[in-house]
C-alpha positions in Angstrom: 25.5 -87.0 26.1 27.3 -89.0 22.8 28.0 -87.2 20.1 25.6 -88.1 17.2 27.2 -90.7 14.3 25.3 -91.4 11.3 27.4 -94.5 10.7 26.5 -95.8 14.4 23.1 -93.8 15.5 20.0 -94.3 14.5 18.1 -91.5 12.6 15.7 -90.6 9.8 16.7 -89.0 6.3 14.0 -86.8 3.8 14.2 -87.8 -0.1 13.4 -84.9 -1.6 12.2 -86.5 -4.9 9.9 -88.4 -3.4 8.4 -86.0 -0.4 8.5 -89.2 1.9 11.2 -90.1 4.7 13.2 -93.6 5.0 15.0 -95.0 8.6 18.0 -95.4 8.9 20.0 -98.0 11.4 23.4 -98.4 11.2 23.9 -100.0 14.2 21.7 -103.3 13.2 24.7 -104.6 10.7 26.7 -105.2 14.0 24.1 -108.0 14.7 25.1 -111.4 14.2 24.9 -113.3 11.4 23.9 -117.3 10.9 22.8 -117.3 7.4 24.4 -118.3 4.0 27.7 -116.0 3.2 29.2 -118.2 0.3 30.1 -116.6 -3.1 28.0 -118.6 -6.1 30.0 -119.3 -9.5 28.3 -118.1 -12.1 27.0 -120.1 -14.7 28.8 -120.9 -18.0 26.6 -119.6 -20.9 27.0 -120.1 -24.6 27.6 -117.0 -26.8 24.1 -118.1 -28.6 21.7 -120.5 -27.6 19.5 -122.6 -29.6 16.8 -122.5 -26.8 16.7 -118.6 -26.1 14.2 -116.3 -27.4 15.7 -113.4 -27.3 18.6 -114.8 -29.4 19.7 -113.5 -33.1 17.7 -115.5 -35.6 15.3 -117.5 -32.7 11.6 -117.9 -32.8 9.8 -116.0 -30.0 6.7 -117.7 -29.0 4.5 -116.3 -31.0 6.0 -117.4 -33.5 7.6 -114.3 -34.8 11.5 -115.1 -36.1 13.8 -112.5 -34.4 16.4 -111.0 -37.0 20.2 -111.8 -37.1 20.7 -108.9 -34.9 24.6 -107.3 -34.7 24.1 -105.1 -31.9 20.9 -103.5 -30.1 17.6 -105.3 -31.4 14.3 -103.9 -30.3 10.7 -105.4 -30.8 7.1 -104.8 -29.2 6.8 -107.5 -26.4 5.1 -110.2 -27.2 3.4 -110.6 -23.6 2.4 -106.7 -23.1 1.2 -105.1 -20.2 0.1 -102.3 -22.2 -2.2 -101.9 -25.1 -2.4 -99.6 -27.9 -6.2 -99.6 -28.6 -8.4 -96.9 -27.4 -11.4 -98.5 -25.4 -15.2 -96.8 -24.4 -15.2 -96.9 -20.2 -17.7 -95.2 -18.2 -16.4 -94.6 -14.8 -18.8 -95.3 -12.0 -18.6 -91.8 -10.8 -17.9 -93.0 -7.5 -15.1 -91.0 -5.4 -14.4 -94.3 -4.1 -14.1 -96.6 -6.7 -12.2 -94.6 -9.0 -10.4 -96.0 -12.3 -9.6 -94.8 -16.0 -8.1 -97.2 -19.1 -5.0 -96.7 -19.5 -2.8 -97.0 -23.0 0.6 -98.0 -24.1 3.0 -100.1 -25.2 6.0 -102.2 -24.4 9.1 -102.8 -25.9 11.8 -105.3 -25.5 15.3 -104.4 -26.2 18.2 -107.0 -26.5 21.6 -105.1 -25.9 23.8 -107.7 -27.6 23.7 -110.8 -29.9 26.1 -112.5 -27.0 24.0 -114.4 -24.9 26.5 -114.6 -22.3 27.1 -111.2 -21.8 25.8 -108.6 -19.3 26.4 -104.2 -19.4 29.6 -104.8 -17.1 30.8 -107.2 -19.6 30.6 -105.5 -22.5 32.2 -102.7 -24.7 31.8 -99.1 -23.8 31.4 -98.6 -27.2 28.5 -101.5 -27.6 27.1 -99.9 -24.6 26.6 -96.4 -26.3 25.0 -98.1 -28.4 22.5 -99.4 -26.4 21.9 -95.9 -24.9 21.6 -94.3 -28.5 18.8 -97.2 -29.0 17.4 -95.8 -26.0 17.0 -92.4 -27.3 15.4 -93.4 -30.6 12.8 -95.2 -28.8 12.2 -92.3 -26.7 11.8 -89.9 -29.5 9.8 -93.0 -31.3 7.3 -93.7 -28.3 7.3 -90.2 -27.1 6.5 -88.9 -30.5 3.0 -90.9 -30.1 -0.2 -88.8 -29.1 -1.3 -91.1 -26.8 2.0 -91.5 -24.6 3.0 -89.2 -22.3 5.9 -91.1 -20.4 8.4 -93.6 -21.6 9.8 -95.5 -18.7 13.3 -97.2 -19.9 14.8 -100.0 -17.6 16.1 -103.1 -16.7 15.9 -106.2 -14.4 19.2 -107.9 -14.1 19.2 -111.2 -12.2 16.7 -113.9 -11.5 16.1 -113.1 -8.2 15.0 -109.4 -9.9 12.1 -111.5 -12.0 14.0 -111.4 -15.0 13.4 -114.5 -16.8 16.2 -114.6 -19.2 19.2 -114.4 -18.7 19.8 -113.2 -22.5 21.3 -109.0 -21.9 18.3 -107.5 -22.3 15.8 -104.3 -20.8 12.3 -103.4 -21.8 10.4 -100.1 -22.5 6.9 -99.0 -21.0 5.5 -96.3 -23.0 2.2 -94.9 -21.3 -0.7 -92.1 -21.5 -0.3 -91.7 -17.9 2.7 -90.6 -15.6 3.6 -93.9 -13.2 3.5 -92.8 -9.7 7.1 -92.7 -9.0 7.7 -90.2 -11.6 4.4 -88.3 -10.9 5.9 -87.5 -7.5 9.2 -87.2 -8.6 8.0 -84.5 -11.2 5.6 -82.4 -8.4 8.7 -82.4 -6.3 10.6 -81.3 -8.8 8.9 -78.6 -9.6 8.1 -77.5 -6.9 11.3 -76.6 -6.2 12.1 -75.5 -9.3 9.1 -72.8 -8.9 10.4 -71.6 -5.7 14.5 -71.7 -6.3 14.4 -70.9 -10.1 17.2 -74.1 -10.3 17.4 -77.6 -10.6 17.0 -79.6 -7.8 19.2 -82.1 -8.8 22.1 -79.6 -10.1 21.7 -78.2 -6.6 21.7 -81.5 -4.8 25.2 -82.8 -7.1 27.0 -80.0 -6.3 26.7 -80.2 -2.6 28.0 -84.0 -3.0 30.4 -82.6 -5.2 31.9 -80.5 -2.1 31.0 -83.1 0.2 32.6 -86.2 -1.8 31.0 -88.7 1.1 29.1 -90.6 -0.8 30.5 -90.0 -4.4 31.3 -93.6 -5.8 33.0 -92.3 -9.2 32.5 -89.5 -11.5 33.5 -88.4 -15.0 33.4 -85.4 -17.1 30.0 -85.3 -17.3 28.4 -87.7 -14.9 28.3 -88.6 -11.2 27.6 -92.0 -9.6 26.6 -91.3 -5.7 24.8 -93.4 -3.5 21.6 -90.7 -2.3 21.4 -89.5 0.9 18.3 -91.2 1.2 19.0 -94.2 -0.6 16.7 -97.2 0.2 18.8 -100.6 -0.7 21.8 -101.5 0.7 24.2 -100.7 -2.4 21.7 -98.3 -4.1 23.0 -96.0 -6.7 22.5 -93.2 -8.8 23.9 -91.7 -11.9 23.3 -87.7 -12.1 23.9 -85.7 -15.5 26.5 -82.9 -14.3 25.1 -80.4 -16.7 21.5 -79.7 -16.3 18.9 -81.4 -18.8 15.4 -83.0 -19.0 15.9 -86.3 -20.9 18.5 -88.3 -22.9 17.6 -86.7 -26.5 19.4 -83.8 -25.1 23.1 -85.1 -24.4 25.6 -84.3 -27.0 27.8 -87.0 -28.6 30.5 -86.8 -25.5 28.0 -87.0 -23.0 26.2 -90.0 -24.8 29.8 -91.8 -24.9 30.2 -90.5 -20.8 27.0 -91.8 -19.8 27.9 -95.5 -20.9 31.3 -95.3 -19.8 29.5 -94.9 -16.4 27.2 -97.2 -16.3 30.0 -99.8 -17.3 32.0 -98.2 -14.1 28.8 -99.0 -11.3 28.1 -102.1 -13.2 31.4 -103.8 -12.7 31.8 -102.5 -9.3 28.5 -103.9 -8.4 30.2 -107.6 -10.1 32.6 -107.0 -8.4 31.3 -106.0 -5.1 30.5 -110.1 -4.0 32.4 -111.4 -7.4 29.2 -112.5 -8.9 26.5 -111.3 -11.8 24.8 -108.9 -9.4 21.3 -108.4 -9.9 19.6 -104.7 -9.9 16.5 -102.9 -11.1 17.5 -99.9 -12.8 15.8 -97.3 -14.8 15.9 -93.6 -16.2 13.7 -90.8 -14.9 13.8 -88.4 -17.3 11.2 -85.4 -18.9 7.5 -86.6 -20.0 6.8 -86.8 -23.7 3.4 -84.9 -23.0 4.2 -81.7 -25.2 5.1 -79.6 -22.5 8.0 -78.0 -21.9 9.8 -79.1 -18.1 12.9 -77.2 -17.0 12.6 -78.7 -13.9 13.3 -82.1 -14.8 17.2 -82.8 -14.4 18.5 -86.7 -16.2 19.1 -89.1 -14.2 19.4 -93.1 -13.7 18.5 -95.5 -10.7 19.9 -98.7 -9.7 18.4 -100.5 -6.8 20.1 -103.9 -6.0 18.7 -106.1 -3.2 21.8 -108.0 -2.4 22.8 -106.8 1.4 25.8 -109.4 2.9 26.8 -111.5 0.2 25.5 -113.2 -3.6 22.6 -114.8 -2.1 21.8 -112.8 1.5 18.7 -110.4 0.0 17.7 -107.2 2.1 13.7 -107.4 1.9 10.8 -104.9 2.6 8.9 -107.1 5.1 7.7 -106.1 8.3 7.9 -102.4 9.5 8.9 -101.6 6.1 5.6 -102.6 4.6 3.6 -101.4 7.4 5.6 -98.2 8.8 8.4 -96.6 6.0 11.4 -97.8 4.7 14.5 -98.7 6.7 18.5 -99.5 6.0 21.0 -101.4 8.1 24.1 -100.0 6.2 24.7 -96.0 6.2 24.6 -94.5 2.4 28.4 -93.2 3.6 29.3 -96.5 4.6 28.4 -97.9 1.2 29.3 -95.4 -0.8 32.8 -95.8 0.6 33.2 -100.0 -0.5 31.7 -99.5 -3.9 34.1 -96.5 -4.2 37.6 -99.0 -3.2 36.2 -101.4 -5.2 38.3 -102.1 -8.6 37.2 -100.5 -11.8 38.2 -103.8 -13.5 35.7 -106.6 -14.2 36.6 -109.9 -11.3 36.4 -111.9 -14.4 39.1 -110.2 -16.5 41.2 -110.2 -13.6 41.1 -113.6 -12.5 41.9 -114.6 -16.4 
């Protein structure tokens, strides 16, 4: 009988965050391959552009003049998903036709005045600043009655449904838990309740001691591609020390945290030399007035580019229907984002 391989075999792997279970099948990136492989230039952008909205000093649609912005600019978004106002409802009652309002806001937030920058090509120290806006906002949102969870992310790439290219992420602020972090949170705690320890600290150290799928690490944080990562090149970044949300780093940590997010960014540029395009987004402790020690900080990135700049890995088929399945082992690509340079293609090709 063969030996099992979980770079070769096929095989399932538990998240624990979410309680759900993804397939794994290493063996299908042998198969051949007929589609486009060719590396796209990236498109020259002006450092400010008349037409953008997002831009220092532009006029957004509504008509609203954006200010000559320096660094991180943040403003309610002008096309929101959420609204602030509280609304009468009466539910039908129905245990099968069940809904509720739901309140919120959403916020925009432009990283940069440079138009033709991205977080891989800019500044540690610009970057810090950027996650120091992020923590006003969640002490601003969170400090609302109404909210209970601020959701802090960004879509990076076209392809991602981000319709400017403008450095840029947005804010959801809501009076319900999304259901991602809902079942992140039960998971959490349930484990928390049973262990008395953070399910995440737990998890980091054993890929501490394992250093298989570590991609790069600093004093204080640790970029690892999950055991049970989804997407091809899927990352995340895990706070070594233990706390609930980003109010809680000290200054070092705040300056550690964008450090890292520089280091996976340029990697991922790096990784087919080309703006690579990613969702990514914070999980962190709800703003609902409660106290969570379960809740452990930490950031996701989840890029759909699989074999090259334009070959996209999508959820079709058994996917949609059965659970979620990866061609590429989380060692396997843990190991080329890991030899990949720490320096940006661009600044090396210059």
């Amino acid at each position: 009988m063969t030996a099992f391989n979980n770079n070769e075999h096929p095989h399932r792997r538990y998240n624990p965050l979410l309680d759900e279970w993804i397939l794994v099948s290493p063996h299908r990136a042998k198969r051949p391959w007929q589609g486009q492989n060719e590396k796209i230039t990236d498109e020259h952008r002006p450092e400010h552009d008349d037409n953008c909205y997002l831009c220092a000093g532009n006029v957004r649609a509504n008509g609203i003049k954006n200010d000559e912005y320096t660094n991180c600019y943040v403003f309610e978004n002008d096309f929101s998903a959420l609204l602030k106002e509280e609304v009468n409802y009466t539910n039908t009652k129905h245990s099968l036709f069940q809904s509720k309002p739901e309140r919120g806001m959403n916020k925009v937030i432009c990283f940069s005045p440079k138009h033709n920058l991205t977080l891989p090509e800019m500044e540690v120290e610009d970057i810090e600043k950027v996650v120091q806006t992020w923590a006003s906002q969640y002490i601003e949102l969170g400090n609302q009655d109404f909210i209970n969870y601020v959701q802090i992310f960004e879509n990076k790439g076209s392809i991602m449904g981000c319709s400017n290219p403008h450095p840029h992420g947005q804010i959801w602020a809501q009076s319900s838990l999304p259901t991602q972090v809902e079942k992140t949170q039960k998971s959490l705690q349930n484990y928390y309740e049973k262990n008395k320890t953070s399910l995440l600290k737990d998890y980091l150290d054993e890929e501490i001691k394992q250093q298989e799928r570590i991609v790069m690490e600093n004093d204080h944080f640790v970029v690892l591609v999950p055991f049970w990562a989804i997407w091809p090149y899927e990352t995340m970044i895990i706070s070594k020390r233990h706390f609930g949300n980003i109010i809680a780093m000290n200054k070092e940590e705040t300056t550690a945290f964008a450090d890292i997010i520089k280091g996976i960014t340029v990697k991922y540029d790096n990784l087919f030399e080309t703006s690579f395009p990613y969702s990514s987004g914070i999980h962190q402790a709800p703003t609902d007035r409660v106290s969570h020690p379960e809740w452990h900080f930490h950031m996701h990135f989840y890029p759909p580019l699989l074999r090259s700049a334009t070959v996209k890995k999508f959820m079709v088929g058994y996917e949609m229907l059965g659970e979620a399945q990866r061609d590429i082992s989380p060692e396997q690509s843990a190991k080329i984002l890991r030899d990949l340079p720490n320096i940006h293609y661009k600044t090396k090709t210059n």
